[in-house]
C-alpha positions in Angstrom: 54.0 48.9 42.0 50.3 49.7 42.4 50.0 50.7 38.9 51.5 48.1 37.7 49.2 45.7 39.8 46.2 47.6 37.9 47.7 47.4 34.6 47.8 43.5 35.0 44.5 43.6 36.6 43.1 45.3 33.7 44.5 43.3 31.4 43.4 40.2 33.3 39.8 41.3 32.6 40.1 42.0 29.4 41.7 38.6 28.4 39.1 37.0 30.2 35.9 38.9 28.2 37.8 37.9 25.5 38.0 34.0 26.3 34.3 34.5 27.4 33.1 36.2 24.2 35.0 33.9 22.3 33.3 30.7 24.1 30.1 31.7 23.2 30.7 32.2 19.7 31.8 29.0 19.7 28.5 27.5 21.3 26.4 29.2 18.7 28.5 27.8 15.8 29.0 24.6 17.6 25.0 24.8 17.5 24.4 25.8 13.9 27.3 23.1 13.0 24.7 20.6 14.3 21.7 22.1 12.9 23.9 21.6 9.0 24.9 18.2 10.1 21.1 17.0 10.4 20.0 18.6 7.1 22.9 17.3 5.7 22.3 13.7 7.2 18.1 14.3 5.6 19.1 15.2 2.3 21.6 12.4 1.6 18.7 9.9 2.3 17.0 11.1 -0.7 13.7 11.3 0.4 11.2 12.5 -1.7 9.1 15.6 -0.5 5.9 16.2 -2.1 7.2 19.9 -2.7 10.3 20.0 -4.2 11.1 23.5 -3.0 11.4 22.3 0.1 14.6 20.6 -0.4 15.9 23.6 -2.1 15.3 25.8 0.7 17.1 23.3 2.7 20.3 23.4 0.7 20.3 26.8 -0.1 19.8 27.7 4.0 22.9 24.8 4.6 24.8 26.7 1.8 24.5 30.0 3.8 26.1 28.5 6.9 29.5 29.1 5.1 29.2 32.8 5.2 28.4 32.7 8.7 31.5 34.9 10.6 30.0 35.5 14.0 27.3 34.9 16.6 24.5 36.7 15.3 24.8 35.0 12.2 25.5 31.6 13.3 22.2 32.0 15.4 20.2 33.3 12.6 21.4 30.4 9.9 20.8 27.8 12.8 17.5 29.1 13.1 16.5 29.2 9.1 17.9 25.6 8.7 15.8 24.1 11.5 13.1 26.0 10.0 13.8 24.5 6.5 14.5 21.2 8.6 10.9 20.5 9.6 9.6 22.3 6.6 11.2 19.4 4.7 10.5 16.8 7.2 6.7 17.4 6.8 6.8 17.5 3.0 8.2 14.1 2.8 5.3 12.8 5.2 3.2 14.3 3.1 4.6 12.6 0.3 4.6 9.0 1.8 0.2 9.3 2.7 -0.1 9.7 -0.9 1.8 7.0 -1.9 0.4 3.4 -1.7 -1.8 4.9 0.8 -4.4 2.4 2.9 -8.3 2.6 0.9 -9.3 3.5 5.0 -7.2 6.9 4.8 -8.3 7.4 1.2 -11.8 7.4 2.7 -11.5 8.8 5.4 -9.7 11.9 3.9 -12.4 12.0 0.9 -15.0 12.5 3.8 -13.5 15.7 4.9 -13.2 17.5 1.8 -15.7 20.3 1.4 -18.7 19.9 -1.3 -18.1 16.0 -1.0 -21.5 14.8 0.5 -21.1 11.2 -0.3 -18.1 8.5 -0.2 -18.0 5.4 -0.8 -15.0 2.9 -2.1 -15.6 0.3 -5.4 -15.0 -3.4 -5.2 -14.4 -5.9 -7.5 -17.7 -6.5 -8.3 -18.6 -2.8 -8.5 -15.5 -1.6 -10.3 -16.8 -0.7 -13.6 -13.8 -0.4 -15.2 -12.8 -3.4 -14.1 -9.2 -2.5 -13.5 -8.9 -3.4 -9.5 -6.4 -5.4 -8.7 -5.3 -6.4 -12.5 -1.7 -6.0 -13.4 -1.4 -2.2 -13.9 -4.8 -1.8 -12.6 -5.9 0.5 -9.4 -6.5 -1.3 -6.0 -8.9 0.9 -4.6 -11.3 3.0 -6.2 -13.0 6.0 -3.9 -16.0 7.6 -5.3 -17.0 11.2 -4.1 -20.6 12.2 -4.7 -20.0 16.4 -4.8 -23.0 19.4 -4.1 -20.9 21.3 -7.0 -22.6 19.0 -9.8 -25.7 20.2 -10.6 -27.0 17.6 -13.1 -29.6 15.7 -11.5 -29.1 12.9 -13.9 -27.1 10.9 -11.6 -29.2 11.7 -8.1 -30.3 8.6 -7.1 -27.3 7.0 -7.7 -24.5 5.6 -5.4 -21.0 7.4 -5.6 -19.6 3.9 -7.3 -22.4 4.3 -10.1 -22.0 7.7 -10.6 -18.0 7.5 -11.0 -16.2 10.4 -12.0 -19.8 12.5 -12.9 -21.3 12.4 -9.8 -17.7 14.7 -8.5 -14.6 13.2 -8.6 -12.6 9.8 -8.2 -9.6 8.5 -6.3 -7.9 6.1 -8.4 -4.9 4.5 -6.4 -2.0 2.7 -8.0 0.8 0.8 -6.1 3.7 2.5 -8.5 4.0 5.6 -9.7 4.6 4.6 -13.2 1.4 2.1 -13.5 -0.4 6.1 -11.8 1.2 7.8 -14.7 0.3 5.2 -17.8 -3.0 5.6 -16.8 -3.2 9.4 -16.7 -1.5 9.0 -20.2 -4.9 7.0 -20.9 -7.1 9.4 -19.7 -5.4 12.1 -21.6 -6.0 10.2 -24.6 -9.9 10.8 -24.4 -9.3 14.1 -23.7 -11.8 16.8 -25.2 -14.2 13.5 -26.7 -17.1 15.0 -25.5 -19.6 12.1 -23.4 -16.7 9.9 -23.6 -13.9 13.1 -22.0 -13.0 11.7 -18.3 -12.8 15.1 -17.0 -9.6 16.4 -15.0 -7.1 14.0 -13.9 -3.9 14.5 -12.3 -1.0 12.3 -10.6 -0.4 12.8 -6.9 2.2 10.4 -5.6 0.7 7.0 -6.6 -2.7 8.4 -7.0 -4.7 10.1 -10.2 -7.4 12.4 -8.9 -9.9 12.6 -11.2 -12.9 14.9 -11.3 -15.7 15.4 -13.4 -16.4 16.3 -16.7 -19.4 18.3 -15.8 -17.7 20.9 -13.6 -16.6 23.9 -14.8 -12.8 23.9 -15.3 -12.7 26.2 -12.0 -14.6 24.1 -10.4 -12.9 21.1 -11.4 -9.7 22.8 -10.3 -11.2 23.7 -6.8 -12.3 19.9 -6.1 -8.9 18.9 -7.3 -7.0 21.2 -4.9 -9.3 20.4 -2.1 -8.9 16.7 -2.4 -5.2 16.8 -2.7 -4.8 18.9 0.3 -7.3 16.6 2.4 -4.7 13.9 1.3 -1.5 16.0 2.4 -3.1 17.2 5.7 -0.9 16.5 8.7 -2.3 15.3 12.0 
């Protein structure tokens, strides 16, 4: 009779590590399940990031969640998807300041890029392109006098009358496609010596220009500095 007692007993126990064990596997899938459910629920909004990779590396870390077989795992792809989760998150802020961004943040970032020892935004009656505010045309124009130029030709003059030679220009666009027909422009005085407008590339609705009397280092280092004073999270 006693062993028979201990025989259930034992049994008793083990059934209920086995309940237990099992009820915590289930948490941590329950918890990864809701981790897949909210990068699910992101991607389907179609955002757009300003990396795309970062919506890759969401879907491939929601794609591993269906080889997940126990705990360990399920705790593991939980913790890569919220990972990739804010990863993406932040890219698609980053996205949305450089598109139709205010002119404040466009000067306000332009101050805070290195070399840049002057900024100051175009009117107009300044605008000498005269493209603000036309159909097609830019809406703000922010001028960035930068220590990398050495040419002393345009030293006393403002960041507006300098332009593009005196560093580099932020030229922003309220679509992408009126940013992009005039980088196509640009690219079309490509290489014409005085009349080349130096580098120019499309960020969101923005073409970053810099100038034409910077090395193409250089020019790639004031470029990559503006852009990530654009992109920088706060």
């Amino acid at each position: 009779m006693k062993k028979f007692a201990l025989r259930n007993l034992v049994l008793l126990l083990c059934l209920t590590m086995a309940i237990s064990l099992t009820g915590c596997a289930s948490e941590a899938k329950k918890a990864m399940d809701e981790s897949v459910d909210t990068a699910n629920e992101l991607l389907e909004k179609d955002a757009e990031p300003f990396d795309a990779e970062t919506e890759t590396a969401l879907e491939k870390a929601v794609k591993t969640s269906e080889e997940a077989e126990d705990d360990d795992a399920y705790k593991k792809v939980k913790k890569d998807i919220d990972n990739a989760i804010k990863a993406y998150q932040d890219s698609v802020k980053q996205q949305k300041q450089v598109t139709e961004p205010k002119e404040k943040f466009l000067v306000e970032r332009a101050k805070t890029v290195k070399s840049v020892i002057a900024v100051e935004a175009a009117t107009e009656k300044t605008d000498a392109n005269t493209l603000m505010n036309k159909k097609g045309g830019y809406y703000a124009y922010v001028a960035m006098k930068s220590s990398l130029i050495d040419d002393s030709y345009d030293e006393g003059e403002s960041p507006v009358e300098a332009g593009t030679e005196g560093g580099a220009v932020i030229e922003a666009f309220h679509t992408v496609k009126d940013a992009e027909a005039r980088d196509a422009y640009l690219s079309g005085f490509d290489g014409a010596g005085m009349l080349s407008p130096g580098s120019h590339r499309v960020v969101g609705t923005l073409v970053i220009r810099t100038s034409d009397a910077l090395s193409a280092s250089d020019q790639k280092k004031l470029e990559n500095r503006i852009v990530d004073a654009l992109i920088k999270l706060e």
